[in-house]
C-alpha positions as CSV (number, residue, x, y, z in Angstrom):
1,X,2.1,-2.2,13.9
2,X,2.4,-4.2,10.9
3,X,1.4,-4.1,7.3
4,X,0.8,-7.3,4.8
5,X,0.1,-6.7,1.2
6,X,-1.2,-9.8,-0.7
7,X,-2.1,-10.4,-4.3
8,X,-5.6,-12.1,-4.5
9,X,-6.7,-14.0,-7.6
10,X,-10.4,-14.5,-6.8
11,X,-13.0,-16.9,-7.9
12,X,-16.4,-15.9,-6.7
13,X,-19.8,-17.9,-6.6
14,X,-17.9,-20.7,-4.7
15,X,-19.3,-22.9,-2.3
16,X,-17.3,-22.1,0.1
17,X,-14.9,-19.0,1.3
18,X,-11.1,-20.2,1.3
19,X,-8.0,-20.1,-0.1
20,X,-7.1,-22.3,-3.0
21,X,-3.3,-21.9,-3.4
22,X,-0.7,-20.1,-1.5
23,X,2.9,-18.6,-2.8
24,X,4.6,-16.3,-0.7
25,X,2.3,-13.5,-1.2
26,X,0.5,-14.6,-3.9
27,X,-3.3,-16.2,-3.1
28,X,-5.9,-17.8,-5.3
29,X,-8.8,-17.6,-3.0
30,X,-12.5,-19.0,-3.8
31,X,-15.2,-16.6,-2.5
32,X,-18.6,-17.9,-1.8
33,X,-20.1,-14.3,-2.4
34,X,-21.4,-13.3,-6.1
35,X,-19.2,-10.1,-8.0
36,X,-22.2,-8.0,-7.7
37,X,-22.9,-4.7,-5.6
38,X,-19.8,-5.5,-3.8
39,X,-20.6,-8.8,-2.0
40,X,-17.2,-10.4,-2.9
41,X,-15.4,-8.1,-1.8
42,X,-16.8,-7.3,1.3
43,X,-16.3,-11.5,2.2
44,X,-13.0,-11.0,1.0
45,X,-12.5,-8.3,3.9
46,X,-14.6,-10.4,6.3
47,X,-12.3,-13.4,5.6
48,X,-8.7,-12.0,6.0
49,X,-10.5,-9.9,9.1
50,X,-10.9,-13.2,10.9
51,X,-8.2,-14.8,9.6
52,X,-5.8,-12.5,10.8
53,X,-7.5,-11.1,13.5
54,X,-8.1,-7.9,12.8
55,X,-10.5,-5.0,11.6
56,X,-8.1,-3.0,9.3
57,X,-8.4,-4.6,6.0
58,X,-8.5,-2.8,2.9
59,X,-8.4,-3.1,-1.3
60,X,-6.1,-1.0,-1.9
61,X,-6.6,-2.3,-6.0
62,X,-8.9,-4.5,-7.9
63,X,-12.5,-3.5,-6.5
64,X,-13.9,-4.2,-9.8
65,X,-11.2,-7.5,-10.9
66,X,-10.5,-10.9,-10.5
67,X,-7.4,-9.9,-9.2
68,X,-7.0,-7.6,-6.3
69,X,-4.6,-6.5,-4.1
70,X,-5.2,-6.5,-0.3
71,X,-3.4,-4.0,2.8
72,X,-3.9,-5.7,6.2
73,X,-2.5,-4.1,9.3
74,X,-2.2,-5.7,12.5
75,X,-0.5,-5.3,15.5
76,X,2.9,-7.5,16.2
77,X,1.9,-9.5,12.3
């Protein structure tokens, strides 16, 4: 098992979920979902779920920021 950390900068009310810009761990990431009653985040956690194939993905800081930091754990990552 396998742990990723990334540092999300996050633009919500987007047209479309997907990531902007990538360095190393750092993302910029546009989030169709509005910054209320937790819909962001929660297609943050959808996104990254899919996109790394996987159902253990957390904030672990940043539930009520622009910039967040995400845990993802996968097996063989």
């Amino acid at each position: 098992m396998m742990d990723k950390i990334l540092n999300l900068t996050v633009k919500t009310s987007q047209p479309k979920t997907k990531i902007l810009e990538k360095k190393g761990n750092d993302i910029k990431i546009a989030v169709a979902a509005p910054p209320r009653e937790g819909k962001a985040n929660q297609e943050i956690i959808k996104f990254f779920s899919r996109k790394y194939k996987t159902t253990d993905v957390s904030i672990i800081s940043g539930m009520n920021t622009k910039r967040k930091v995400i845990k993802i754990i996968k097996q063989g990552l």
